[in-house]
C-alpha positions, 0 to 999 in steps of 0.5 A: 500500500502506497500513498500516490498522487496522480500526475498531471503536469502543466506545461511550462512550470518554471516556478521551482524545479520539478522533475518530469512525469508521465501524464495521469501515472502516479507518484508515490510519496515518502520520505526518500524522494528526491528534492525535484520529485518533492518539489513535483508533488508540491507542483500537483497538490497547489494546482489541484487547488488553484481555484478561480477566485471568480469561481469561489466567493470566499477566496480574496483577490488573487495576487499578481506576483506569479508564485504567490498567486499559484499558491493562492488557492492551496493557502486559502482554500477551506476544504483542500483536494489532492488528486490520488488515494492509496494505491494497493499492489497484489505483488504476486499477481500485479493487481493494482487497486488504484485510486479512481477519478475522483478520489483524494488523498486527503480522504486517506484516512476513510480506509478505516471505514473498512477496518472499524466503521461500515465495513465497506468504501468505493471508489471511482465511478464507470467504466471502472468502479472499485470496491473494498469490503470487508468480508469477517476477517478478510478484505476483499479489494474488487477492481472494475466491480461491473465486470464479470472477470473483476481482478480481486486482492484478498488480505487479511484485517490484520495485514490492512492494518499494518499496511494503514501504518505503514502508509501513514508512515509514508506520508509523515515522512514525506511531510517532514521531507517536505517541510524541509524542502519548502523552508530552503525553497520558499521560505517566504510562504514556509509556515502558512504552506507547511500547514496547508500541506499538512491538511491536505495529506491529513496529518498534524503539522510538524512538530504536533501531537498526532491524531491518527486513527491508529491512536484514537477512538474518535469514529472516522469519517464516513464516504458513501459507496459511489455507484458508477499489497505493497 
């Protein structure tokens, strides 16, 4: 299980060095990316969140200064959205559950549901709905669930918790990795920025005490189910 984002890189960026990517593949996050592949996930987050201010009566003007106005939405916005999820690989079979179209990693944290809440989350709509359930001690993951021949992966309660760990470990580690790669490259928007990020991978900010689901007890967030193992 892998936190990704799905790329989509704009033609022409040159506000701080990014690294090249295939269009709509996806970039795993963690903590040993390179600065250019940090700088390229930073890239995605801020224009998945570049809203018109014309478009949304809660946002201020934009600013003329270039970078100050890409990251104006990232910095503003109330509810943020980066395109992407978990990515759960069958290594033996290499089955991929991916994240669907309209997915976002910052609702990483609605995979507990399987685990503790309604025992069930979909993603993504047609041509290829994906489902995971849990079926007693199994979870069950069904790719493309309108399809009579849906390649499946099957894992155990205990093996998805681990994964849920592990994939928070990631995206921690990325965060903190982050944090440093803003403070040398935009230091002018460093504090405002960290945080921002921290709430769209929906974590605590750096140097906060965790809330993860791991440790609390409070009931995760519900996602309804949308018809449509590394």
């Amino acid at each position: 299980m892998q936190p990704v984002l799905e790329m989509n890189t704009p033609d022409g960026f040159d506000l701080w060095p990014v690294a090249e990517t295939e269009q709509f593949s996806f970039l795993p996050l963690s903590g040993g990316l390179s600065p250019a592949e940090i700088g390229t996930a930073l890239m995605r987050i801020a224009a998945c969140n570049d809203v018109d201010p014309a478009d949304d009566d809660d946002l201020p003007p934009r600013p003329a200064e270039p970078l100050s106005g890409f990251l104006h939405g990232l910095l503003n916005l109330d509810s943020l959205y980066a395109a992407g999820g978990l990515r759960v690989t069958d290594n033996s079979t290499g089955i991929a559950f991916s994240p669907g179209c309209c997915d976002g990693l910052e609702d990483w944290h609605d995979w507990y549901q399987v685990l503790d809440g309604s025992g069930v989350i979909g993603y993504g709509h047609d041509p290829e709905p994906s489902l995971a359930e849990r079926l007693g001690d199994t979870i069950r993951l069904t790719v493309g669930t309108d399809r009579n021949d849906s390649p499946m992966i099957e894992l155990s309660v205990t093996e998805l918790r681990h994964l849920l760990a592990s994939a928070e470990r990631d995206l921690t580690e990325f965060l903190a990795a982050a944090a440093d790669w803003i403070s040398e490259h935009l230091p002018d928007h460093s504090a405002p920025l960290t945080a921002a990020l921290a709430r769209v991978l929906a974590l605590p900010a750096p140097g906060m005490r965790s809330c993860s689901p791991m440790a609390s007890t409070a009931a995760p967030r519900l996602k309804s189910v949308k018809p449509s193992s590394s």
